[in-house]
N, C-alpha and C positions, 0 to 999 in steps of 0.2 A: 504493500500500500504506500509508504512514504517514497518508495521507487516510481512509482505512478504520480505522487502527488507533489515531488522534485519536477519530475520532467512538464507534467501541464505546467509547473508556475515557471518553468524557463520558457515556455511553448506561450504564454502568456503575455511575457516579458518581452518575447523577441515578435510577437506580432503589435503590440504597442508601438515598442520601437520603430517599425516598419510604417506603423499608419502615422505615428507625427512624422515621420520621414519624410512620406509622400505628400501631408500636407503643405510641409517646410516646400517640398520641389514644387506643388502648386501654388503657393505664397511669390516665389521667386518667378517662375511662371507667367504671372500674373503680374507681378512688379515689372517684368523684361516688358512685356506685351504693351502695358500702360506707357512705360517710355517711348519704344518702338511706334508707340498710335500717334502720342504727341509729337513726334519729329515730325512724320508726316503729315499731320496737321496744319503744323510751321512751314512745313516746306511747301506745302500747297498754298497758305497765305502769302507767301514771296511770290510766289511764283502769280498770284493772279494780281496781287499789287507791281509787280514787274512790268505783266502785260497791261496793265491799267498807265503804267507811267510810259511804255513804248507807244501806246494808242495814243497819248495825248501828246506826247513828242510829235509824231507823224500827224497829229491835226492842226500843230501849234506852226509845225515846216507847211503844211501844204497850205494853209493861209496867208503865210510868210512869203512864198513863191508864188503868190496871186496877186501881192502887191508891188 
């Protein structure tokens, strides 16, 4: 009996271990992804402020060259 009830509380112990593990690699996961969404976020707002300042360049030239 104490042979049996050694082994479940190590069998116990090591599937604990195991499931904060995997929360820990989902926490991180989850942390990467959040970063990773925000760049691109950012990099989309450059980019359409970019094209907002190139369109207004080329309106600001072709009225320029009509005078």
């Amino acid at each position: 009996m104490k042979a049996q009830e050694f082994l479940n509380n190590r069998a116990d112990h090591h599937i604990r271990f195991l499931f904060k593990f995997s929360l820990a690699m989902l926490e991180d996961l989850k942390n990467t992804h959040e970063i990773n969404f925000n760049k691109l976020k950012i990099e989309e707002i450059v980019a359409v402020l970019a094209s907002n300042i190139d369109n207004k360049i080329k309106h600001v030239q072709s009225h320029n060259s009509f005078s």
